[in-house]
C-alpha positions as CSV (number, residue, x, y, z in Angstrom):
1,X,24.6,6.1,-39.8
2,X,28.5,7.6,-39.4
3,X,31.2,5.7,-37.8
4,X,34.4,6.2,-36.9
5,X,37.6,3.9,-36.8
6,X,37.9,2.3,-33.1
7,X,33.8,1.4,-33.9
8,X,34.3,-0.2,-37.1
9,X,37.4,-2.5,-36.0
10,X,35.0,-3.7,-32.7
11,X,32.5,-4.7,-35.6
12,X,34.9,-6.1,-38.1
13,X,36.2,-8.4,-34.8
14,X,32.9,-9.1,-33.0
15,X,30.0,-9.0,-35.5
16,X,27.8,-12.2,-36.4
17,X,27.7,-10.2,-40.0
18,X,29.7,-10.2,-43.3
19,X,31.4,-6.6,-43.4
20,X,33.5,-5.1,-46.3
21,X,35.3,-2.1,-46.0
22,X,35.1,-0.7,-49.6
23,X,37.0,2.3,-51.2
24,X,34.8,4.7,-53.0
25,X,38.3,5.4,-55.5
26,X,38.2,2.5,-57.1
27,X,36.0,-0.3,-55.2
28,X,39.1,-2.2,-53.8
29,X,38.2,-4.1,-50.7
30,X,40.5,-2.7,-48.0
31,X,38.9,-5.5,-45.4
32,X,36.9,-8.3,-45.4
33,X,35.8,-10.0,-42.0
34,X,35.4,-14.0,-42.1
35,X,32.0,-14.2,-42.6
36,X,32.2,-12.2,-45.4
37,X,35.3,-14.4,-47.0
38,X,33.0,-17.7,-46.1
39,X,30.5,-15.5,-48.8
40,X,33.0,-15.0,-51.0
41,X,34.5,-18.0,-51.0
42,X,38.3,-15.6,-50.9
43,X,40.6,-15.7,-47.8
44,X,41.6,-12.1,-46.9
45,X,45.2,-11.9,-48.9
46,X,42.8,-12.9,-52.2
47,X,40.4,-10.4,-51.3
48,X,42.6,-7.8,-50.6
49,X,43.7,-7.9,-54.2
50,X,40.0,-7.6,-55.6
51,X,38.1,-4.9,-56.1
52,X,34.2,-5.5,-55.2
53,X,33.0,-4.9,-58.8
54,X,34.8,-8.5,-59.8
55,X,32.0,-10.3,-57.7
56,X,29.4,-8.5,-59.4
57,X,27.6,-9.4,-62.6
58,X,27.4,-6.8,-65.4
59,X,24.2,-6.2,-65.3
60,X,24.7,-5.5,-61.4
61,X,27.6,-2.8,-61.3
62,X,25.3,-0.2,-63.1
63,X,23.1,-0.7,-60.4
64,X,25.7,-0.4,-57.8
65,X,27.4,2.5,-59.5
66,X,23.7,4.2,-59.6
67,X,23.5,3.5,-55.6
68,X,26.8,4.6,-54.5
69,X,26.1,7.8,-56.6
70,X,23.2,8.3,-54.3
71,X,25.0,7.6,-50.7
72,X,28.0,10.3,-52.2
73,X,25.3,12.9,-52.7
74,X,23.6,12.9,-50.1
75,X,26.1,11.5,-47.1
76,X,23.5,8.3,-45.8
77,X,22.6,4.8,-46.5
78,X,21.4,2.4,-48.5
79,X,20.0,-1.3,-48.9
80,X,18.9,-3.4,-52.2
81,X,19.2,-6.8,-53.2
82,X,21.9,-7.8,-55.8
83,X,23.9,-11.3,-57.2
84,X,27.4,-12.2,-57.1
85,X,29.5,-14.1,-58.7
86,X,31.7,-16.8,-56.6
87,X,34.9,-18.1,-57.4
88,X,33.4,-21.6,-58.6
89,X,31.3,-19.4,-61.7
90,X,28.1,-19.9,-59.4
91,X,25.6,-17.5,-58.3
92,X,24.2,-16.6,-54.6
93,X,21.9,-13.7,-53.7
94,X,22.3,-11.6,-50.9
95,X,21.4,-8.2,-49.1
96,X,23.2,-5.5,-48.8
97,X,23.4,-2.6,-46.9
98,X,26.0,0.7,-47.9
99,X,26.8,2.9,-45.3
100,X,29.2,5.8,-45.9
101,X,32.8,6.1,-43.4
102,X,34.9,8.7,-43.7
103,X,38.3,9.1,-45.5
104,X,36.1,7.8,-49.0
105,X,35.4,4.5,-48.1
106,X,32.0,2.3,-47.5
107,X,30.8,-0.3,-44.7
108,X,29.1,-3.1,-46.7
109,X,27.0,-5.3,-44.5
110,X,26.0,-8.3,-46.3
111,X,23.6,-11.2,-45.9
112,X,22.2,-14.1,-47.9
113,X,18.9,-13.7,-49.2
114,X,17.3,-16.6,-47.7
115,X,13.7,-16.5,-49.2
116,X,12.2,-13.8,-47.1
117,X,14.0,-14.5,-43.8
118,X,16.5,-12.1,-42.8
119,X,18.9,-12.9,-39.7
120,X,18.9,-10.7,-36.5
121,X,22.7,-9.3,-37.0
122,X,23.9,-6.3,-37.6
123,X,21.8,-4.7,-39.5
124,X,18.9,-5.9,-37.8
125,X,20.2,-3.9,-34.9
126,X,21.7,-0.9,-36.5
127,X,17.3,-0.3,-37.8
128,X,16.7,-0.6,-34.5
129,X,19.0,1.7,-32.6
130,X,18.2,4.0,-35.5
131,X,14.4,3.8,-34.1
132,X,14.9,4.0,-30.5
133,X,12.7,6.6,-29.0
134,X,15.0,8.3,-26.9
135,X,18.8,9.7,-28.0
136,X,21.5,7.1,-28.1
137,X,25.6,7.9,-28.6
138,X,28.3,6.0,-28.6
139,X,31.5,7.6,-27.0
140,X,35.1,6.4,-27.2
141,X,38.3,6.2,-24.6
142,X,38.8,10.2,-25.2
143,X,35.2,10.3,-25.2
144,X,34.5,11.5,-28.8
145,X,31.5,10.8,-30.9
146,X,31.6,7.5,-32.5
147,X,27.7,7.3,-33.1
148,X,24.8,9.6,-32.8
149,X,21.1,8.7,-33.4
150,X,18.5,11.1,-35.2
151,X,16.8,11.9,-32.0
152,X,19.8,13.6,-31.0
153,X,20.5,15.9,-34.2
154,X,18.0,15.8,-36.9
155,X,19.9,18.0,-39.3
156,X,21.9,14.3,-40.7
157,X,25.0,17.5,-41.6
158,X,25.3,18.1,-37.7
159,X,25.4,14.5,-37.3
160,X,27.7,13.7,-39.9
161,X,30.1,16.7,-38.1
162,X,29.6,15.5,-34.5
163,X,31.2,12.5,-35.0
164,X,35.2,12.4,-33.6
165,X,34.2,15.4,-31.7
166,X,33.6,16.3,-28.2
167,X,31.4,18.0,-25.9
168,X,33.5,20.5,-25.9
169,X,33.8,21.0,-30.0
170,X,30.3,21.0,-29.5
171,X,30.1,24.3,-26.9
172,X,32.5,25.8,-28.8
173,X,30.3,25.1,-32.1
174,X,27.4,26.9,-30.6
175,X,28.9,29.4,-28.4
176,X,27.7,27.5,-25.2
177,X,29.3,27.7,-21.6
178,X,31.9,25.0,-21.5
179,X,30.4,23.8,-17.6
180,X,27.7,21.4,-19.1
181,X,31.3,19.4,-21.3
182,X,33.3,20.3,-17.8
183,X,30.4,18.4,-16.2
184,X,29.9,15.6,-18.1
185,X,33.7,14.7,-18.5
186,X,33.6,14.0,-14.7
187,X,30.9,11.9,-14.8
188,X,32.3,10.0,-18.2
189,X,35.4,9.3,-16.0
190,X,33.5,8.0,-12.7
191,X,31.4,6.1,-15.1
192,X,34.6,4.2,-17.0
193,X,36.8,4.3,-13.6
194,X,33.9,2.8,-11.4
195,X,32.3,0.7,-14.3
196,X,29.1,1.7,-13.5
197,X,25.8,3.3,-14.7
198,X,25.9,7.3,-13.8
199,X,22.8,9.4,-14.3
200,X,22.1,12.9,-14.5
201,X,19.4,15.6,-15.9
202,X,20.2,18.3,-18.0
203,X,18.7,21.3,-18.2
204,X,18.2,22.9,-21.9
205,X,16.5,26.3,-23.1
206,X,15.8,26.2,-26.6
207,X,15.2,29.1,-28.8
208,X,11.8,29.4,-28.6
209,X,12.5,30.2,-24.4
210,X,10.8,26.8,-23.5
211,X,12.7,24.0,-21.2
212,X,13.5,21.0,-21.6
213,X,14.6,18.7,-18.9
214,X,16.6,15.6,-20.2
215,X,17.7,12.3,-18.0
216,X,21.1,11.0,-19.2
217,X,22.1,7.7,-18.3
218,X,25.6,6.6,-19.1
219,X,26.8,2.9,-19.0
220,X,30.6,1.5,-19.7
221,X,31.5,-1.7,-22.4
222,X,34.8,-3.7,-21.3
223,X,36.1,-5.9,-23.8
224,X,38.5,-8.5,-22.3
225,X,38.5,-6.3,-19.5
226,X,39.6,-3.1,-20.8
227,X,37.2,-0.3,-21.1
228,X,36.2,0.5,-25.1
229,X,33.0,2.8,-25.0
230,X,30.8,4.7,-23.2
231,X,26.7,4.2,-24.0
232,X,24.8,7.1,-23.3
233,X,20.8,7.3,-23.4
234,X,19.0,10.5,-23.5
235,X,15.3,10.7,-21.6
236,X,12.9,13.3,-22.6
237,X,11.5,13.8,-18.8
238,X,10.4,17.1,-19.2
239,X,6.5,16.2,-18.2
240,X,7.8,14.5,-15.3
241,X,9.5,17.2,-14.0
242,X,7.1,19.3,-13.9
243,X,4.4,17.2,-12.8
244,X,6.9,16.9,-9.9
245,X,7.0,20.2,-9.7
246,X,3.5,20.7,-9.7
247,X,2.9,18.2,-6.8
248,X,5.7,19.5,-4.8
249,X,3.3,23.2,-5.0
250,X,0.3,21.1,-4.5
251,X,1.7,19.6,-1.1
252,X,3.1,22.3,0.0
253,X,0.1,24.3,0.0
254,X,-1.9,21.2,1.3
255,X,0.5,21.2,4.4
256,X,-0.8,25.4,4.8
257,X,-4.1,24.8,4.9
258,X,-3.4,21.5,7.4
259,X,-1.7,23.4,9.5
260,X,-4.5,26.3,9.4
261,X,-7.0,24.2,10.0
262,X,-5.1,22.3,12.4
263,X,-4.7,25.7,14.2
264,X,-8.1,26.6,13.4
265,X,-9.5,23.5,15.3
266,X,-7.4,24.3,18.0
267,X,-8.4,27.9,18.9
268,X,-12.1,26.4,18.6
269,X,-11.9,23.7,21.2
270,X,-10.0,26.0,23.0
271,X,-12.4,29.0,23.6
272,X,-15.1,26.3,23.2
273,X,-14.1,25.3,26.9
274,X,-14.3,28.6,28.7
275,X,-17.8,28.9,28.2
276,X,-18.3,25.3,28.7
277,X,-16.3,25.6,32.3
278,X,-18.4,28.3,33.4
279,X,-21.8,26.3,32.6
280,X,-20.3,23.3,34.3
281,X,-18.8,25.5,37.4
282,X,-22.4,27.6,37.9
283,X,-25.0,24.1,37.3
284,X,-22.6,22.4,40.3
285,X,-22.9,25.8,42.2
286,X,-26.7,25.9,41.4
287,X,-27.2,22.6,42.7
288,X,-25.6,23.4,46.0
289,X,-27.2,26.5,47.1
290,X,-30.7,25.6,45.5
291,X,-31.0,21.9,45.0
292,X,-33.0,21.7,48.4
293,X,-35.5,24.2,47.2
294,X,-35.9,22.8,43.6
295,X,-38.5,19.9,42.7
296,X,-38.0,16.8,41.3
297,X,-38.2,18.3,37.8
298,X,-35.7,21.0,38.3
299,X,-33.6,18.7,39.6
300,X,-33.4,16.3,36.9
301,X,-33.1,19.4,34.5
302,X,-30.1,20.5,36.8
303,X,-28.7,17.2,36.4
304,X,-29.1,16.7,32.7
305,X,-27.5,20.0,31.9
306,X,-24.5,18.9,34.5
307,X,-23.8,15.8,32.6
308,X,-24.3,17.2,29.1
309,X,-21.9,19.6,30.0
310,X,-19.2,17.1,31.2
311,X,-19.5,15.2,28.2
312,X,-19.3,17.7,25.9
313,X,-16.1,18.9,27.7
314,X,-15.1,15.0,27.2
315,X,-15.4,15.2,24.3
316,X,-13.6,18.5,23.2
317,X,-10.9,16.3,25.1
318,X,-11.1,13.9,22.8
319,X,-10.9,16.3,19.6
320,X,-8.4,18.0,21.0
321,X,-6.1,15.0,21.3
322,X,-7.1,14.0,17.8
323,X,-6.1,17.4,16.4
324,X,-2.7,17.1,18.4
325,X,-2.1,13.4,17.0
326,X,-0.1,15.0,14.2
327,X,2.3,17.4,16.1
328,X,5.1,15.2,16.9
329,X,8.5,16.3,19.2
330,X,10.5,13.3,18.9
331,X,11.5,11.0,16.4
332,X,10.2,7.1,15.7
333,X,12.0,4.3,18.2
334,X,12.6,0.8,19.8
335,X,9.7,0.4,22.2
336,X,9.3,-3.0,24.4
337,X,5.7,-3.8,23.5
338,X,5.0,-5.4,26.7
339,X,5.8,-2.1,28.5
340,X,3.2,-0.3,26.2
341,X,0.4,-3.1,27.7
342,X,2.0,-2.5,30.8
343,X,1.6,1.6,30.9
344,X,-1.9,1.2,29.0
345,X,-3.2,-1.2,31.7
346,X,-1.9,1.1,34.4
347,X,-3.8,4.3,33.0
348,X,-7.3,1.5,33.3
349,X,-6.2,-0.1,36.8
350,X,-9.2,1.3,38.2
351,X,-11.3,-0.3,35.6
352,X,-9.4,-3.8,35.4
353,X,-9.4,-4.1,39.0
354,X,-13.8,-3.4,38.9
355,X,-14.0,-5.6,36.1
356,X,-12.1,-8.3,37.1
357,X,-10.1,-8.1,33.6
358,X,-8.1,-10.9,32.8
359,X,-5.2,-10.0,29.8
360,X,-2.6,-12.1,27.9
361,X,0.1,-10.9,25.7
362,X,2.9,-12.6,24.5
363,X,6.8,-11.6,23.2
364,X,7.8,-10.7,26.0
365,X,11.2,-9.0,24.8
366,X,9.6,-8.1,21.4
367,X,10.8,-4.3,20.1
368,X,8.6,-2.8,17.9
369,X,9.4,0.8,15.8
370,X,7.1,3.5,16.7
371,X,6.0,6.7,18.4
372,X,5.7,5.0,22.0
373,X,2.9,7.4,23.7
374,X,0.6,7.2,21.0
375,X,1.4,3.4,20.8
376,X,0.4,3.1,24.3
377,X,-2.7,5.4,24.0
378,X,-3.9,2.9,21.3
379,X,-4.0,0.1,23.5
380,X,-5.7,2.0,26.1
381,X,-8.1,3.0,24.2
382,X,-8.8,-0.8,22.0
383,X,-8.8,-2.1,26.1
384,X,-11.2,0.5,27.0
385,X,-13.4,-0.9,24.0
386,X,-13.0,-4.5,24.9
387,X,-14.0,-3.8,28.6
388,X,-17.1,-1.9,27.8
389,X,-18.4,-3.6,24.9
390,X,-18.0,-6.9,26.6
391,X,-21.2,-9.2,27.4
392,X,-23.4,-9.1,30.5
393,X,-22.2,-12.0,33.0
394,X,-19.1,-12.9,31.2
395,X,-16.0,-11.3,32.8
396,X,-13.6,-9.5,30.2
397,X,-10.8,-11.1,28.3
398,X,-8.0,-9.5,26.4
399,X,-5.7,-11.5,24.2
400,X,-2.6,-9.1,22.6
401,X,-1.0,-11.3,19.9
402,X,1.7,-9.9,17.5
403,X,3.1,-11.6,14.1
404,X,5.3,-10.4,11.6
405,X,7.0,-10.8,8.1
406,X,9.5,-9.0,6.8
407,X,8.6,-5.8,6.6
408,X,6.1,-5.0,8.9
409,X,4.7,-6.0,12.8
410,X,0.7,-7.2,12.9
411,X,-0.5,-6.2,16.6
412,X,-3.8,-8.0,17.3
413,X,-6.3,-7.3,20.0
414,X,-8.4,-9.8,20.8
415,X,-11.9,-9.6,23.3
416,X,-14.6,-11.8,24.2
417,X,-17.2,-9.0,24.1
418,X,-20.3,-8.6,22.0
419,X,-19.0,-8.3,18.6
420,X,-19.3,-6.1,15.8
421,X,-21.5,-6.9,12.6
422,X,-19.4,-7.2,9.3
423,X,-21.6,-4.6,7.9
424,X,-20.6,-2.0,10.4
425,X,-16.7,-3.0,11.0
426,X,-15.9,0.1,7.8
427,X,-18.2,2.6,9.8
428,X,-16.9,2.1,12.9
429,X,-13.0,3.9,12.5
430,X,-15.5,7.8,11.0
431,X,-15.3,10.3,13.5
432,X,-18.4,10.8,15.9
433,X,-19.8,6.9,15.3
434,X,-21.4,5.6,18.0
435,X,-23.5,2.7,17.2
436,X,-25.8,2.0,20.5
437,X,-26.2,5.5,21.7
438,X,-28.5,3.9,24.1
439,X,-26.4,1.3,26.2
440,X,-23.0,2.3,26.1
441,X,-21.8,5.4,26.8
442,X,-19.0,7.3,25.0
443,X,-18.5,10.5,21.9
444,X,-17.0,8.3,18.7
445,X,-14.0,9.9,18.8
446,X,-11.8,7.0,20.7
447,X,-11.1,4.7,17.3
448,X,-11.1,7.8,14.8
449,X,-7.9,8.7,17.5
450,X,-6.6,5.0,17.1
451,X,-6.8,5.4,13.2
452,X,-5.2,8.8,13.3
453,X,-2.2,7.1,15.4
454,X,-1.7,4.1,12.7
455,X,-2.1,6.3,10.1
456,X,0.5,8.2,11.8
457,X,3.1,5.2,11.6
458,X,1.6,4.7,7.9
459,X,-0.2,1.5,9.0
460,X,-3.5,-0.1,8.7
461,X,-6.0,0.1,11.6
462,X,-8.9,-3.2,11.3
463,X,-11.5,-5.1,12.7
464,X,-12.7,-8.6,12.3
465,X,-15.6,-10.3,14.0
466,X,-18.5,-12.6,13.2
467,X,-20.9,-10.0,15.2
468,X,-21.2,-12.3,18.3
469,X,-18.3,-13.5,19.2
470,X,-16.1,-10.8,20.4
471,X,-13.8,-8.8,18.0
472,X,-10.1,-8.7,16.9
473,X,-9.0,-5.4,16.5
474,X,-5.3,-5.4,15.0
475,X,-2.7,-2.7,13.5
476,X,0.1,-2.7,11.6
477,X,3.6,-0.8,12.4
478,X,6.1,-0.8,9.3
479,X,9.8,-2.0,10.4
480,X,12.6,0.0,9.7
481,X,15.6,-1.3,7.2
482,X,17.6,-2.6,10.1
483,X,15.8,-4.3,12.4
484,X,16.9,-5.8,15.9
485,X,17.0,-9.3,17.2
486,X,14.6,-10.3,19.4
487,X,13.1,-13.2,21.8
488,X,9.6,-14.3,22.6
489,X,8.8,-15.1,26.2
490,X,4.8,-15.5,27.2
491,X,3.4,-13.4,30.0
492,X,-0.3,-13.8,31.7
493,X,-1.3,-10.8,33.9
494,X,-4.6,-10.0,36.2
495,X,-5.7,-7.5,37.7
């Protein structure tokens, strides 16, 4: 591990751990922090005027001498155990660790060997930094190298060289465009000047022509207020980049083939009706030039292939409008949800009025977020439901409740109809699911559209019933990040 000045004097001031700073001349200690005169048992002035091999037994300096041989060779670290001697003639075993500084001196960190325990401090830390996995540097005020992990340079030589140097030593080093240095200065500056996190990803090439896409995350250290270092973490996100990538590709070309088939339903429902008018327009002309002469057979074939052929064209009405849910001409907004129960009863008058529907919804002043014609073609078509599915000799009811929490609206529809059994509530919402073909008329398209519409507003469409009791139908509609204030005021309408 290499270090440079400002680094070592934040250590020799803040660090929980005996430091030395050692010359390789002649072993005098240049500095000693206070932990490491509490070892000692020196003040500073005393140690000053010691050199390091006085605290070491004889039979310990060959072993030192044989370590700091191998830290001069070969520029890195090292750790053993060894025993000094105090000042009082006594003994005390401790750890060391040797790390090599420039200008020929060493950074001694030292702890007591206390049986096997060894205290989280320094060097504790310095191990793991060193095996972080992901790249780690340490910049000053003039935002040179102070420390650079293995993950960034391998080779320990371009490490060793990197430090006290710049980005742009380090384009100029390896003949690079100086617009990656130019870029990250700026964001070094906002980073110290702003004193916060900035994060960017780089974009590399190596030699072999492969890319590699790196996230760089910068944060400042204040000490006392005024700005020391930069800490800068390097991200290999190279697979997630591309898997971005990737997905962007694979929804773009799932939006294509929505679209064609989108367009392709279209044009089929579309010359699906031409044909289907001209049966429909030539059975009603049939029956009024030649019902008189037809018997009761041919009648009742004229009049089944009438009212097949006004509900197939029903329901190509009904696809149609569930093809068209998703083209969309205006953006999401405020809506008065009474006004949607207001417009959806209005489309159903005729049917409230023959039914003798009775419907109560509350918030009176309550906005919701939302597409407001598909909002109110939901409720029409969940009051359509209630009123047909509802029991013989009971006149319909229709409760519209709505709760919230913070971050979405719950609209509930509420009937006193027949009910839907718990095993059939998921089946229900498929497209073309009509459970009593027999009773009820209708194409199972009408809560396949209501899904399609909450989908729409990336809700949840559901139904809950005890399958005898009537059903509560509800939705949710997500609210946006600023929502407005609102009252609640109770309203009870027949029709």
């Amino acid at each position: 591990m290499i270090f440079e000045e400002p680094f070592i004097q934040s250590l020799l001031r803040c660090s929980g751990d005996a430091l030395l700073i050692i010359s390789t001349n002649d072993y005098k200690i240049l500095q000693a922090n206070h932990k490491a005169q509490t070892i000692l048992q020196w003040n500073q002035k005393v140690c000053q005027s010691y050199f390091w091999t006085d605290f070491l037994s004889e039979a310990n300096r060959l072993r030192w001498e044989t370590q700091l041989a191998s830290i001069t060779v070969s520029g890195n670290e090292t750790t053993f155990m060894t025993q000094l001697v105090l000042e009082n003639h006594g003994f005390t075993d401790v750890k060391l660790k040797i790390v090599a500084l420039p200008n020929n001196q060493l950074l001694c960190f030292m702890h007591k060997h206390i049986s096997d325990t060894v205290g989280f401090g320094i060097c504790f830390y310095e191990t793991m930094i060193e095996q972080l996995p992901f790249e780690f540097v340490v910049l000053d005020q003039k935002w040179r190298y102070q420390y650079v992990n293995p993950l960034v340079f391998k080779d320990p030589a371009l490490r060793a060289w990197m430090i006290g140097k710049t980005d742009f030593d380090y384009c100029q080093y390896r003949n690079l465009s100086p617009i990656m240095a130019e870029k990250r200065w700026v964001n070094y500056h906002n980073c110290a000047n702003d004193k916060k996190t900035e994060e960017w990803i780089d974009r590399h090439v190596k030699a072999d022509g492969s890319v590699v896409y790196m996230l760089r995350i910068i944060k400042p250290y204040f000490e006392a207020g005024a700005f020391k270092f930069i800490f800068g973490f390097g991200i290999n996100v190279t697979q997630a980049v591309e898997y971005q990538r990737e997905l962007k590709i694979l929804m773009e070309d799932l939006q294509k083939n929505n679209e064609e088939l989108r367009e392709y339903a279209y044009i089929t429902v579309h010359d699906l009706k031409e044909p289907l008018r001209n049966v429909v327009s030539f059975s009603n002309l049939l029956s009024r030039r030649y019902k008189s002469q037809l018997d009761k057979s041919g009648q009742e074939f004229l009049h089944f292939v009438s009212s097949n052929a006004e509900r197939m064209n029903n329901l190509l009405n009904e696809l149609s409008t569930y093809i068209n849910i998703e083209k969309r001409d205006r953006d999401l907004e405020y809506a008065a949800l009474p006004n949607l129960i207001r417009a959806a009863i209005l489309r159903l008058k005729h049917t409230f009025l023959e039914k003798k529907v009775s419907i109560h919804y509350d918030n009176e002043n309550m906005q919701i977020y939302c597409y407001p014609f598909y909002i109110e073609q939901l409720l029409q078509s969940l009051f359509d439901n209630a009123i047909k599915f509802c029991k013989k000799g009971v006149l319909p009811e229709i409760q519209v409740r709505l709760v919230e929490n913070e971050t979405e609206w719950t609209i509930l529809v509420i009937d006193n109809g027949i009910g839907i059994e718990p095993a059939y509530q998921k089946k229900i919402f498929s497209i073309f699911t009509r459970l009593d073909k027999v009773n009820y008329e209708g194409n199972g398209m009408g809560l396949s559209v209501c899904r399609k519409i909450v989908q729409l507003h990336r809700g949840h469409l559901g139904v809950e019933s005890d399958g005898s009791s009537g059903s509560t139908f509800y939705f949710t509609l997500s609210k946006p990040e600023n929502p407005i204030v609102k009252s609640n005021v109770a309203q009870v309408v027949t029709v």
